[in-house]
N, CA, C and O atoms as CSV, one atom per row, in Angstrom:
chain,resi,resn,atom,element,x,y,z
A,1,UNK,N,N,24.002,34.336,32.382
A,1,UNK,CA,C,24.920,34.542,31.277
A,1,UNK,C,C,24.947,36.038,30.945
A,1,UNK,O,O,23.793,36.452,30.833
A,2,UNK,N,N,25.887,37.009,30.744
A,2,UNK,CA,C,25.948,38.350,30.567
A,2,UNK,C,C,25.825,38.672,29.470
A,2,UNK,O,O,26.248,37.871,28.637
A,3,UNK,N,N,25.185,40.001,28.957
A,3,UNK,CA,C,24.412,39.908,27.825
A,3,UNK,C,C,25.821,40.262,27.004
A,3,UNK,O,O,26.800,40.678,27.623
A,4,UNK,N,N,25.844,40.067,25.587
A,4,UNK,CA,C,27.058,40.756,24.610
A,4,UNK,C,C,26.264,41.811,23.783
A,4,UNK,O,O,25.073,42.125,23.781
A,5,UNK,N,N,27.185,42.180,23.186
A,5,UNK,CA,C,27.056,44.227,23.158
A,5,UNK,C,C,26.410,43.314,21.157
A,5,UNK,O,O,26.801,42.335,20.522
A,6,UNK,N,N,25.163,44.538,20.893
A,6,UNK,CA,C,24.514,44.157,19.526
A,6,UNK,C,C,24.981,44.958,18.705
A,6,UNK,O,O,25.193,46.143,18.958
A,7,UNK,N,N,25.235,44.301,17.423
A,7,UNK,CA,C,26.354,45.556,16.065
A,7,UNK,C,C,25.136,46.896,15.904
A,7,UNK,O,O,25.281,47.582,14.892
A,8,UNK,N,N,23.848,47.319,16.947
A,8,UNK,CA,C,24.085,48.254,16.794
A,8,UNK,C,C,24.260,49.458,17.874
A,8,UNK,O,O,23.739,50.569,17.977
A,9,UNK,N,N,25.388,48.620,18.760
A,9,UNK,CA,C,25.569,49.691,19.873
A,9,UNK,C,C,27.234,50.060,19.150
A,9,UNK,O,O,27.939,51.009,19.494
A,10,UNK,N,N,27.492,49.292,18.363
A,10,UNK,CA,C,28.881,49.894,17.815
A,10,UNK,C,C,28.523,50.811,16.693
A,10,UNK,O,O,27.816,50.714,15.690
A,11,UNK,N,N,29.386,51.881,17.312
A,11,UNK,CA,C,29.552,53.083,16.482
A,11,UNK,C,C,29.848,53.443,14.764
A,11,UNK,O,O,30.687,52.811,14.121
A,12,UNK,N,N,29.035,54.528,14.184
A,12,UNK,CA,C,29.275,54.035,12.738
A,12,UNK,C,C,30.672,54.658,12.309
A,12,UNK,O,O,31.039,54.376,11.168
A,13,UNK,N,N,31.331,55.303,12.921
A,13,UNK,CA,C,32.676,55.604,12.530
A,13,UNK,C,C,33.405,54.470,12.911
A,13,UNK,O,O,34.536,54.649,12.459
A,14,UNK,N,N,33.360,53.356,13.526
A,14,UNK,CA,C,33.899,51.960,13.146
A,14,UNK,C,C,33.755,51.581,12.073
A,14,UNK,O,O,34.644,51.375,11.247
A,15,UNK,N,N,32.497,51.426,11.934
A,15,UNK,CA,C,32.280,50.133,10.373
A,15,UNK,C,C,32.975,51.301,9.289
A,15,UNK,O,O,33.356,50.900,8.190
A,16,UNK,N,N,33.125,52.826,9.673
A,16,UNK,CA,C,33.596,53.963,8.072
A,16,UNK,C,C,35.268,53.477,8.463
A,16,UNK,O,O,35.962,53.365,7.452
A,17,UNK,N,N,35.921,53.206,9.668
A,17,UNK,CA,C,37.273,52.989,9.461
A,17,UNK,C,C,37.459,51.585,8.931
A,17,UNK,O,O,38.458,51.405,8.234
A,18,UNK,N,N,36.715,50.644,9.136
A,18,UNK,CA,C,36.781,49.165,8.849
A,18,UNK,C,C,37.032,49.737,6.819
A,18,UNK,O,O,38.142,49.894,6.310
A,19,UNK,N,N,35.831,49.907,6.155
A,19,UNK,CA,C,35.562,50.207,5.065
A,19,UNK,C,C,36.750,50.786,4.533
A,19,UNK,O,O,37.400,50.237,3.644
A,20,UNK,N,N,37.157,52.255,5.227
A,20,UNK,CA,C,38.100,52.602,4.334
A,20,UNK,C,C,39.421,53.155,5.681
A,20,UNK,O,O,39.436,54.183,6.358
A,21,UNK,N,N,40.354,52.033,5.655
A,21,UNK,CA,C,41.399,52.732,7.008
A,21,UNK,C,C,42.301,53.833,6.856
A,21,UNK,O,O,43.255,53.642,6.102
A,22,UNK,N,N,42.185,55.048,7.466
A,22,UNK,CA,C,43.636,56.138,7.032
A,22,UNK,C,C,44.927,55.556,7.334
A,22,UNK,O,O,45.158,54.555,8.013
A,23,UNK,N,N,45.770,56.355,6.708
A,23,UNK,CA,C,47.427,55.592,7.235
A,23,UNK,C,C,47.365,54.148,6.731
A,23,UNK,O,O,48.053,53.290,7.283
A,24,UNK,N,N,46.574,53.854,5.713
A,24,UNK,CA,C,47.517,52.672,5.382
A,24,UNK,C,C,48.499,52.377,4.215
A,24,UNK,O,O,48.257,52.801,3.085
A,25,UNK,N,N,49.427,51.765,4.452
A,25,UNK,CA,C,50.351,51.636,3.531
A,25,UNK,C,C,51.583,51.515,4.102
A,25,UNK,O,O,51.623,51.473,5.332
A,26,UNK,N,N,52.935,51.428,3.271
A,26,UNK,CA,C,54.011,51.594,4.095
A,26,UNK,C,C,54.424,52.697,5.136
A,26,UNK,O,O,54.233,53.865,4.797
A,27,UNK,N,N,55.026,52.417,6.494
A,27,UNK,CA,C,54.996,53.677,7.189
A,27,UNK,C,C,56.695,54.181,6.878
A,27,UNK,O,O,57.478,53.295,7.218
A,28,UNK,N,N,57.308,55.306,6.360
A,28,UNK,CA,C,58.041,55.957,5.694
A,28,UNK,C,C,59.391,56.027,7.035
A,28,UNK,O,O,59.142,56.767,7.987
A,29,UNK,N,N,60.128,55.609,7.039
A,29,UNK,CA,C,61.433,55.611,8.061
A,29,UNK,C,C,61.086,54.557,9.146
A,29,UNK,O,O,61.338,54.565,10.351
A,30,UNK,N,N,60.220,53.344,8.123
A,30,UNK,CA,C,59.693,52.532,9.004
A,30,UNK,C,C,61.353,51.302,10.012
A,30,UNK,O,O,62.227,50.803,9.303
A,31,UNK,N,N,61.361,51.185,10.956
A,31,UNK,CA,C,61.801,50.510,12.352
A,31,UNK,C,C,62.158,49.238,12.744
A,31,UNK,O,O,63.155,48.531,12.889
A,32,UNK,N,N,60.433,49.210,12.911
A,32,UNK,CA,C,60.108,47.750,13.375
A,32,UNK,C,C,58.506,47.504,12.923
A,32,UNK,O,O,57.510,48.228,12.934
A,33,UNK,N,N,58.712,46.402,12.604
A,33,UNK,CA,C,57.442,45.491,11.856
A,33,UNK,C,C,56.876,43.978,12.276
A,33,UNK,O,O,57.352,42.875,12.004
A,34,UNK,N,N,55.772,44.308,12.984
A,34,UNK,CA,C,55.225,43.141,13.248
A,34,UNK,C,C,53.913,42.557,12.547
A,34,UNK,O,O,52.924,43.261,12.347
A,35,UNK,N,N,53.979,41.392,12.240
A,35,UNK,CA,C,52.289,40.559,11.656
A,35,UNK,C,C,52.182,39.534,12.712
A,35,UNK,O,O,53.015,38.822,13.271
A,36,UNK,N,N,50.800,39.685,12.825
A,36,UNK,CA,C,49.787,38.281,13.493
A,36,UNK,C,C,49.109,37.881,12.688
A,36,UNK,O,O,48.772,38.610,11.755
A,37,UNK,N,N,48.690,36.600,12.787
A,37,UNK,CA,C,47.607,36.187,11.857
A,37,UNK,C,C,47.147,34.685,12.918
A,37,UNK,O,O,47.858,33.756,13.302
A,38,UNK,N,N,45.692,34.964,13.143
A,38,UNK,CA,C,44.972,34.010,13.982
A,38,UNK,C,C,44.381,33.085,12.945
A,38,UNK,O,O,43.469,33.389,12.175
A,39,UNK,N,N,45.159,31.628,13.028
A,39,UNK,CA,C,44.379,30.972,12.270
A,39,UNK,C,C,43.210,29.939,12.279
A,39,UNK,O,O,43.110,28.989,11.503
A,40,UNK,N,N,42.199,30.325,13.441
A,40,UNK,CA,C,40.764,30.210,13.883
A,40,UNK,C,C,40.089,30.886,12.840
A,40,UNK,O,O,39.245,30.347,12.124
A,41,UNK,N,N,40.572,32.436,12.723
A,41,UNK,CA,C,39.144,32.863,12.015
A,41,UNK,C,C,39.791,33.761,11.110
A,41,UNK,O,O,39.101,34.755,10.887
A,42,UNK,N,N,41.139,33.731,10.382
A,42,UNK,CA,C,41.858,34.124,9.248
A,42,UNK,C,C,41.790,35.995,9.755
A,42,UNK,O,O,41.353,36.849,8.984
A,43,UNK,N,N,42.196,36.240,10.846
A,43,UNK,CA,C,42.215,37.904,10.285
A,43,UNK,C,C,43.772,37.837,11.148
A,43,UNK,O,O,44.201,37.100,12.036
A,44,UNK,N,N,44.338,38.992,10.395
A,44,UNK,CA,C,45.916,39.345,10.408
A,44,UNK,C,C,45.860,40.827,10.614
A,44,UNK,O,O,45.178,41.655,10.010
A,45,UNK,N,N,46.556,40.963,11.407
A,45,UNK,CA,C,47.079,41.946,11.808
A,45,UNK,C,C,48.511,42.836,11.794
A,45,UNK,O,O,49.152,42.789,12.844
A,46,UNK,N,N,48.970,43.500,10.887
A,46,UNK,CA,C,50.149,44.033,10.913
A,46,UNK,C,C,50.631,45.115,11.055
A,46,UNK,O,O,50.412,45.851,10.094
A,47,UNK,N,N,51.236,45.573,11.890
A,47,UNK,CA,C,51.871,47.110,12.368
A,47,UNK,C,C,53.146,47.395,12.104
A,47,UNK,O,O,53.994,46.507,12.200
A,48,UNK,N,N,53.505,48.771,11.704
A,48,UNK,CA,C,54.640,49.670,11.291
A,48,UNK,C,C,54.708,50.080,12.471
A,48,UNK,O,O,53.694,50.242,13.149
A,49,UNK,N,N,56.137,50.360,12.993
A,49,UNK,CA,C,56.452,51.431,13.790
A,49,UNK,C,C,57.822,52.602,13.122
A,49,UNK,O,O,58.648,52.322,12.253
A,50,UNK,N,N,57.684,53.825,13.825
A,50,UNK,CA,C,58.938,54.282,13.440
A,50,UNK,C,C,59.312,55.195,14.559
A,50,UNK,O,O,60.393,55.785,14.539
């Protein structure tokens, strides 16, 4: 069975973008707009483009 990676080989500027993300909010001359949302384990995902 191959081993999986332990929360502490992930980097701490992950868990600082998780905590607090830049760029969020509406994106300004926004395009196109997509949401996901997996409903196994409730996390959503939504992107601006412009």
């Amino acid at each position: 069975m191959p081993n999986s990676p332990s929360i502490d080989s992930v980097p701490d500027e992950l868990f600082d973008h998780i905590e607090s993300p830049f760029r969020r909010g509406v994106c300004p001359g926004l395009l196109i707009r997509g949401r996901v949302r997996n409903p196994l384990c409730g996390d959503e995902v939504e992107i601006e483009l412009r």
